[in-house]
C-alpha positions as CSV (number, residue, x, y, z in Angstrom):
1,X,-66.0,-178.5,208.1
2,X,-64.5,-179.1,205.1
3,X,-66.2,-178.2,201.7
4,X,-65.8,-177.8,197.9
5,X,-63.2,-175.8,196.7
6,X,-64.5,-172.2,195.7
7,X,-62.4,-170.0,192.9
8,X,-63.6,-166.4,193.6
9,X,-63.2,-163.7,190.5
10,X,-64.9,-160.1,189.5
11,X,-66.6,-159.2,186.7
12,X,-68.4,-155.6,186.2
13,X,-72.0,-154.6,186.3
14,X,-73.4,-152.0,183.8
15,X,-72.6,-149.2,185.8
16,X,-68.9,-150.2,186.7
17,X,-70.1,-151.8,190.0
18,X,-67.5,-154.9,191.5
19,X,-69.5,-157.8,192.0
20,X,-67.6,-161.1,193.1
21,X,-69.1,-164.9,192.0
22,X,-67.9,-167.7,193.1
23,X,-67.9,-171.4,191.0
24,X,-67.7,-174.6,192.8
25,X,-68.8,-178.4,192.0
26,X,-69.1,-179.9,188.4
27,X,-71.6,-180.0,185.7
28,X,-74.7,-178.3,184.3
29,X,-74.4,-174.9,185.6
30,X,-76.7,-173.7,188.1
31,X,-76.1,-169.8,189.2
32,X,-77.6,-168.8,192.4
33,X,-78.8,-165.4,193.5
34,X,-78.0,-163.5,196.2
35,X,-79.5,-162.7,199.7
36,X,-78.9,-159.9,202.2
37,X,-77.4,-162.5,204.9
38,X,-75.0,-163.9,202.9
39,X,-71.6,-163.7,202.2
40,X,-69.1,-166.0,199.6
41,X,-66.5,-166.0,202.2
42,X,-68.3,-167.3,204.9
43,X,-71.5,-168.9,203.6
44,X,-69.8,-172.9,203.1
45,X,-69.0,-172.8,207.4
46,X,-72.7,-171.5,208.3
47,X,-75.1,-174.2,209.2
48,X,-77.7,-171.5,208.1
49,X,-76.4,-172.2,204.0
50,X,-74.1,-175.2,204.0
51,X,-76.6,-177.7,203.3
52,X,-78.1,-175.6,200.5
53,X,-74.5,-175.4,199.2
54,X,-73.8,-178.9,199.5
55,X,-77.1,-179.9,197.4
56,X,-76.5,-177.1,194.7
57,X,-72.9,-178.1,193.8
58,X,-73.4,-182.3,194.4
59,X,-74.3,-182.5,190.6
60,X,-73.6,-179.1,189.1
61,X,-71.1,-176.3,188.9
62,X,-72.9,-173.8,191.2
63,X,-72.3,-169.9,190.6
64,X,-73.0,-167.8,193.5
65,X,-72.2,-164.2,193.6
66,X,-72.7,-161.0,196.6
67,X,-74.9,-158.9,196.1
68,X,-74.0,-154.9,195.5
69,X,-73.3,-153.8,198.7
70,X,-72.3,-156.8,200.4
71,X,-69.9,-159.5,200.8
72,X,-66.6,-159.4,199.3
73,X,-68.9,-156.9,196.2
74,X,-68.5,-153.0,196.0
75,X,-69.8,-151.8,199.2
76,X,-69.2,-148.3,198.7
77,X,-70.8,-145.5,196.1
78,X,-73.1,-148.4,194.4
79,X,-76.4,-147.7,193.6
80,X,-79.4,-149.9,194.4
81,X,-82.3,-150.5,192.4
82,X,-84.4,-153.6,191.1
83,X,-82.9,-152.7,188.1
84,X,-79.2,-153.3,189.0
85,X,-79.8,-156.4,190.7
86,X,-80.6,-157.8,187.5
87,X,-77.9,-156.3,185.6
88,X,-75.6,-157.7,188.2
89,X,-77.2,-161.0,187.3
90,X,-76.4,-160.3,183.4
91,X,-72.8,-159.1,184.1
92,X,-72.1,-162.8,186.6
93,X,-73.6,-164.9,183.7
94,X,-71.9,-163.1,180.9
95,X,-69.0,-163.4,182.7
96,X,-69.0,-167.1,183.8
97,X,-69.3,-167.8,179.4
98,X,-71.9,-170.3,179.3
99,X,-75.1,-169.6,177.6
100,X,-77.3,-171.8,179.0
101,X,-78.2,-172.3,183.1
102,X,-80.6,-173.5,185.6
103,X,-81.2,-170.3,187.9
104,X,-82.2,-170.4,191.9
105,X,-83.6,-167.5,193.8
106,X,-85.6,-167.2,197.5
107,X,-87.3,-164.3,198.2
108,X,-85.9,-161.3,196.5
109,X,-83.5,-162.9,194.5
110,X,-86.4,-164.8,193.2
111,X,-87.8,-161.8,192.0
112,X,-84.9,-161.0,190.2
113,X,-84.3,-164.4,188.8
114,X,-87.7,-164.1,187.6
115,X,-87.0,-161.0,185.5
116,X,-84.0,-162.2,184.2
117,X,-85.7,-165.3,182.8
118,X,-88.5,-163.3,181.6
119,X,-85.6,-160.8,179.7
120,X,-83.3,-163.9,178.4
121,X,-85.8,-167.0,177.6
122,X,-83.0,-168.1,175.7
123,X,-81.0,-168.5,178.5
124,X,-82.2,-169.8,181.7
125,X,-83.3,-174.1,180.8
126,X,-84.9,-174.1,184.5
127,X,-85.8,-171.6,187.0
128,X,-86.2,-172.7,190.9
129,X,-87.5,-170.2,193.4
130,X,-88.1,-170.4,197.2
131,X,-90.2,-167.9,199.4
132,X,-90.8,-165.6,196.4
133,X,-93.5,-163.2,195.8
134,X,-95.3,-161.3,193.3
135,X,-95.3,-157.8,195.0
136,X,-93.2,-156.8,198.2
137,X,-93.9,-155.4,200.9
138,X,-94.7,-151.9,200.1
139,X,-95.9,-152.8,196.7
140,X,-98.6,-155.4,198.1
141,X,-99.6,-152.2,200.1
142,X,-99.6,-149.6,197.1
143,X,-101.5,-151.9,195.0
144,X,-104.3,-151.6,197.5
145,X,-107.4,-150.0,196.9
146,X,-107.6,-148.3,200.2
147,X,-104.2,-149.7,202.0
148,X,-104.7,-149.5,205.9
149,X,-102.6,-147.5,208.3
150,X,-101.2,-150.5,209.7
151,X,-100.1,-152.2,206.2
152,X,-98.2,-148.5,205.5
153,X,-96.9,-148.9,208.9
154,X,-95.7,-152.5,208.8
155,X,-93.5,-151.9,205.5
156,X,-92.1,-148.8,207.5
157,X,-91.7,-151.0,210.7
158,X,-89.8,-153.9,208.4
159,X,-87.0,-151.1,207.5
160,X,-86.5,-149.6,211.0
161,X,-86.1,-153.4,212.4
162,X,-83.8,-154.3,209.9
163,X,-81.5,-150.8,210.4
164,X,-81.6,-152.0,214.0
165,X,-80.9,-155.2,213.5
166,X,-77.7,-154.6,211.4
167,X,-76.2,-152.7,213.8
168,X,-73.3,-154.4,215.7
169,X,-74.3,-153.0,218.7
170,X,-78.0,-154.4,219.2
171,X,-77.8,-157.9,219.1
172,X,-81.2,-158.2,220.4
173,X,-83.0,-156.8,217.1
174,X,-80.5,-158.9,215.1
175,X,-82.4,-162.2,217.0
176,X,-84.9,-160.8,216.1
177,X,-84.7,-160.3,212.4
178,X,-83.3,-163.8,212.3
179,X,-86.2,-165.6,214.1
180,X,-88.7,-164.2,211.9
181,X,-87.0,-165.9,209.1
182,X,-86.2,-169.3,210.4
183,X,-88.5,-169.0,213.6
184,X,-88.0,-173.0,214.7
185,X,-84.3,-172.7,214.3
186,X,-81.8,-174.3,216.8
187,X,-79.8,-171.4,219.4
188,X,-77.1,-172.7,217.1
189,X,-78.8,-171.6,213.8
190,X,-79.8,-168.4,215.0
191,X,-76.4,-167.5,216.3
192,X,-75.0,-168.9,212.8
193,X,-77.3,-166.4,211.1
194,X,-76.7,-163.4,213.3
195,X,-72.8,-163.7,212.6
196,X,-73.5,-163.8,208.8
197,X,-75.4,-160.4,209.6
198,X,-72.6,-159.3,211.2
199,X,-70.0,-160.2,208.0
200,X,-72.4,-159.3,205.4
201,X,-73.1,-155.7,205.2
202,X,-73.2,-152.6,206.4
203,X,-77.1,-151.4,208.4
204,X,-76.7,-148.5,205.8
205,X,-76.2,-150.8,203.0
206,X,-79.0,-153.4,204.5
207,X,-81.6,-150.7,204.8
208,X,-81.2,-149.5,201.0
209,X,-80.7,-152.9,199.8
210,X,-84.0,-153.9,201.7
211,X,-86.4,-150.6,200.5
212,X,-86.0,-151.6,197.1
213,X,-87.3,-154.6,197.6
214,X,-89.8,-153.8,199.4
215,X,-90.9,-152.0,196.1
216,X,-90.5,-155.1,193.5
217,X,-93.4,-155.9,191.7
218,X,-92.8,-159.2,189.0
219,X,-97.1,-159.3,188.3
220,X,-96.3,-158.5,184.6
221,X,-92.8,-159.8,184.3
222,X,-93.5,-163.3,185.7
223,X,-96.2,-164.2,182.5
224,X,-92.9,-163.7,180.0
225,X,-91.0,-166.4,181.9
226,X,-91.0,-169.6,179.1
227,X,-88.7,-171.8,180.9
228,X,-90.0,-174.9,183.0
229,X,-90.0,-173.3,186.5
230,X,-90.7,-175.0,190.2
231,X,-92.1,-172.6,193.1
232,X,-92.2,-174.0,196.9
233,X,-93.0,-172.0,199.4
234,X,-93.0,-172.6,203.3
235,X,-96.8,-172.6,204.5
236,X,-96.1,-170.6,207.7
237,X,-93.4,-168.2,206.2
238,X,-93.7,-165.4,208.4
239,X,-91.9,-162.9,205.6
240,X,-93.2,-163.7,202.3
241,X,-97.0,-164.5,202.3
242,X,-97.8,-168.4,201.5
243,X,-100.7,-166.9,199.1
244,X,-97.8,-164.8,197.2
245,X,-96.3,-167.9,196.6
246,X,-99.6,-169.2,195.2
247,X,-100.1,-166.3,193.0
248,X,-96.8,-166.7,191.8
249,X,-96.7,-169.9,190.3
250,X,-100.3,-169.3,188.6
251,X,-99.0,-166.0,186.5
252,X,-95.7,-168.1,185.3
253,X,-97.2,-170.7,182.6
254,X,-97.0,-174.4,182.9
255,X,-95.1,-173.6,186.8
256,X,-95.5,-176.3,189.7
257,X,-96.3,-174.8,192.8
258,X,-95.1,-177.3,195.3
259,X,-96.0,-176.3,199.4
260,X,-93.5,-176.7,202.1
261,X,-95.0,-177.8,205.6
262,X,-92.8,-175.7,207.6
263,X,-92.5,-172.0,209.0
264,X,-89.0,-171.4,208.1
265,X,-87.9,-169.6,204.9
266,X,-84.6,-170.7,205.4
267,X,-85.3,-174.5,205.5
268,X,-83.2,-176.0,208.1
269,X,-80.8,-179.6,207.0
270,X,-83.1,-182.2,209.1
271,X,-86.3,-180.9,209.1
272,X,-89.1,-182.7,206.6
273,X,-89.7,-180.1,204.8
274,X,-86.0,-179.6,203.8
275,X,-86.1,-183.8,202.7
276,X,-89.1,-182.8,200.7
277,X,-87.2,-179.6,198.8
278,X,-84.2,-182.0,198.2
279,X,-86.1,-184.8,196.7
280,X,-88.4,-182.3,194.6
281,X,-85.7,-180.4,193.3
282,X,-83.1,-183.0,192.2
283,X,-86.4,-184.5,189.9
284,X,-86.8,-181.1,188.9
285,X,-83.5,-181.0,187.2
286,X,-82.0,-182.9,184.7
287,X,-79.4,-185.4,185.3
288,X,-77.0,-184.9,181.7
289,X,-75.1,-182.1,181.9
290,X,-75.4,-179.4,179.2
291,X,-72.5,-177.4,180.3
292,X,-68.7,-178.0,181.6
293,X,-66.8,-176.0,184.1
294,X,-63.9,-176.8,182.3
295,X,-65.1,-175.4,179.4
296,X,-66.6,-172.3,180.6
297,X,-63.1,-171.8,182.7
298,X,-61.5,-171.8,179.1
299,X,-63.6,-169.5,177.0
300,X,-63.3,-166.7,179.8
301,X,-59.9,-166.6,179.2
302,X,-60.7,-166.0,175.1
303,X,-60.2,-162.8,173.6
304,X,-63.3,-161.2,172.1
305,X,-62.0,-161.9,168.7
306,X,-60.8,-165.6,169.6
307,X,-64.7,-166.1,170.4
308,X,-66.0,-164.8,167.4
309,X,-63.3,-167.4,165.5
310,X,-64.5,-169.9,167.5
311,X,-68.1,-168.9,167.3
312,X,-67.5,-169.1,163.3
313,X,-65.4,-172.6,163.5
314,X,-68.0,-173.9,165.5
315,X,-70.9,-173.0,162.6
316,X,-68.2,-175.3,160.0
317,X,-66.8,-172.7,158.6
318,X,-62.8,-172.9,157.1
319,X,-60.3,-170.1,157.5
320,X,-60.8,-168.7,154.5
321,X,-64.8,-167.8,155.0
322,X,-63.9,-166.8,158.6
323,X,-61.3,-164.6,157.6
324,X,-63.9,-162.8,154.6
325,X,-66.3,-162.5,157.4
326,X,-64.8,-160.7,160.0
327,X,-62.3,-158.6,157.4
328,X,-59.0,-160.2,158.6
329,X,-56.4,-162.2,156.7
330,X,-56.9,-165.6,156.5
331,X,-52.9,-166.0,158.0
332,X,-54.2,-164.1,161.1
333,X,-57.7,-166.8,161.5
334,X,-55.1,-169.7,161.3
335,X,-53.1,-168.4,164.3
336,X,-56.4,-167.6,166.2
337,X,-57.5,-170.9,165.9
338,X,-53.5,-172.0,166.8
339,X,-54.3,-169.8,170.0
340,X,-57.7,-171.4,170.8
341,X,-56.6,-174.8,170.5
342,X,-53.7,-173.7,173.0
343,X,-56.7,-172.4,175.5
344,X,-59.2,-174.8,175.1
345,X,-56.3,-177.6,175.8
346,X,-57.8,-179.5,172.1
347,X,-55.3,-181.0,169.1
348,X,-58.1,-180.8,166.6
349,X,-61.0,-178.4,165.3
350,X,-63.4,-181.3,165.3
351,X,-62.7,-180.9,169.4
352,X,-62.5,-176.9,169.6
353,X,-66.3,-177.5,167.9
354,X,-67.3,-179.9,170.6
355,X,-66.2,-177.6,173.2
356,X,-68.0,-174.7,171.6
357,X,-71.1,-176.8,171.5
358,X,-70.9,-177.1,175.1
359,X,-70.9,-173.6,175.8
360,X,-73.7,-173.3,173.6
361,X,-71.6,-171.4,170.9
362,X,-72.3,-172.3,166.7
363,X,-75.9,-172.5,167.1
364,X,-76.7,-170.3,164.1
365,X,-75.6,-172.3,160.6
366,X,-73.1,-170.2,159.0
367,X,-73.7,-168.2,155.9
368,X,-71.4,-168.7,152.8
């Protein structure tokens, strides 16, 4: 089936790991996290995310980007921690060049769009999350007073399945990891999600991808968050707790908790409960865009000191105050500003400031 074009580039996490983003669609940008069953490549021909895909990019410029240790990211020597996911989240968003963003996450990558909002208020306008918790797995059962055998079992149980189930060779755990998830999915949909499993990572990768999250806990992270956020969560979701849902929207001020009558986390195109999400989260966002693809396409390809030129054309200031600020000649700002023009494709520094403006860039008044 035919979809949006994708452009797929690299940028480099803190700790030199690969990670691949994709952009697609036009206007405001909206960046999506990852998941484990996912995979750029493939993730447009599966019935399992096209619809998603299709809704995200009908009115923005959608950013999606593999997780370490999957997809078309570093697979090998990459280390996995709560920590990293988000600094892969800083590196995609630094790297994309826009400094404002609506930002998506189910489940885990919820939890990291969660801290990232909390960490950079300044740059996340709305935050959208789907089948998200407060604690994971193991955390939920650490957190209890006394935890039962069985809870300390169960997060053990959930890491064995999933070794299992992302092995080629045991298609029958692999069902089985996938029904849990979307457990009134078509034969169609369950086979779509099993050959993402297949595509997506490695079962060592899978397993230490999916221990770490079993140990994220957002209960002090989620109060920071300041931007308008929307949590829905499916009522019978047999992986994340409806009541974790719940308790998430009440810790993240002014959040709207809005329940999903349904028992899949990965809502199916069709069902009610997907018509619901569609209609609840295209009020959620705004309508004006705030952000061009165009214009983040060109500022990428800006050297660091081109940016800080345009950065200081876009507070008003003339060559001559730019040049005293940043200790260059005032010959060497005019052919910068020559070379942005050039990149931004503009005739005029009244439209190199507009462009800037876009991206978010001149917001401080400059000092004379």
């Amino acid at each position: 089936m035919a979809h949006l074009p994708q452009q797929f580039r690299f940028c480099t996490s803190r700790d030199g790991a690969r990670i691949a983003y994709s952009t697609c669609g036009a206007g405001p940008l909206l960046i999506r996290t990852p998941q484990l069953v996912s995979h750029l490549q493939y993730d447009w021909d599966s019935v399992v995310w096209r619809h998603w895909l299709s809704l995200f990019a009908s009115r923005h410029t959608l950013v999606s980007y593999d997780s370490r240790g999957c997809g078309l990211s570093d697979r090998e020597g990459v280390e996995f921690s709560f920590e990293r996911y988000i600094e892969d989240l800083e590196a995609v968003a630094d790297a994309v060049g826009v400094k404002k963003f609506a930002l998506f996450g189910i489940t885990s990558g919820g939890a990291t769009a969660v801290a990232y909002a909390a960490r950079h208020p300044d740059r996340v306008t709305h935050l959208i999350l789907v089948g998200c918790y407060v604690r994971a797995t193991q955390a939920r059962a650490q957190m209890t007073a006394n935890p039962t055998s069985k809870q300390l079992e169960e997060a053990e149980i959930h890491l064995k399945s999933a070794r299992l189930a992302f092995e080629h060779d045991n298609p029958g755990m692999r069902q089985l990891y996938a029904s849990i998830r979307m457990p009134d999915a078509s034969p169609a949909h369950l086979r779509a999600y099993m050959d993402l499993m297949q595509v997506a990572t490695t079962s060592a990768n899978a397993v230490n991808l999916l221990r770490e999250s079993f140990r994220i806990d957002i209960h002090d992270v989620a109060p920071k968050v300041r931007c308008p956020t929307i949590v829905f969560h499916a009522r019978g979701d047999g992986v994340a707790p409806f009541n974790e849902g719940r308790s998430l929207a009440a810790l993240i001020p002014g959040a709207r908790f809005v329940p999903l009558e349904s028992r899949n986390q990965r809502l199916i195109e069709g069902e009610p409960a997907w018509e619901h999400f569609v209609s609840e989260f295209q009020d959620f966002l705004p309508k004006s865009p705030t952000a061009d693809l165009s214009t983040a396409e060109s500022l990428r390809d800006l050297t660091t000191r081109e940016r800080e030129v345009l950065e200081l054309v876009a507070q008003g200031l003339d060559n001559h105050k730019i040049g005293a600020r940043l200790g260059i000649s005032e010959r060497t700002v005019r052919n910068n500003v020559s070379i942005i023009f050039s990149k931004l494709g503009v005739k005029s520094r009244p439209e190199a400031i507009v462009r800037a403006f876009d991206a978010g860039l001149g917001q401080k008044p400059g000092r004379t």
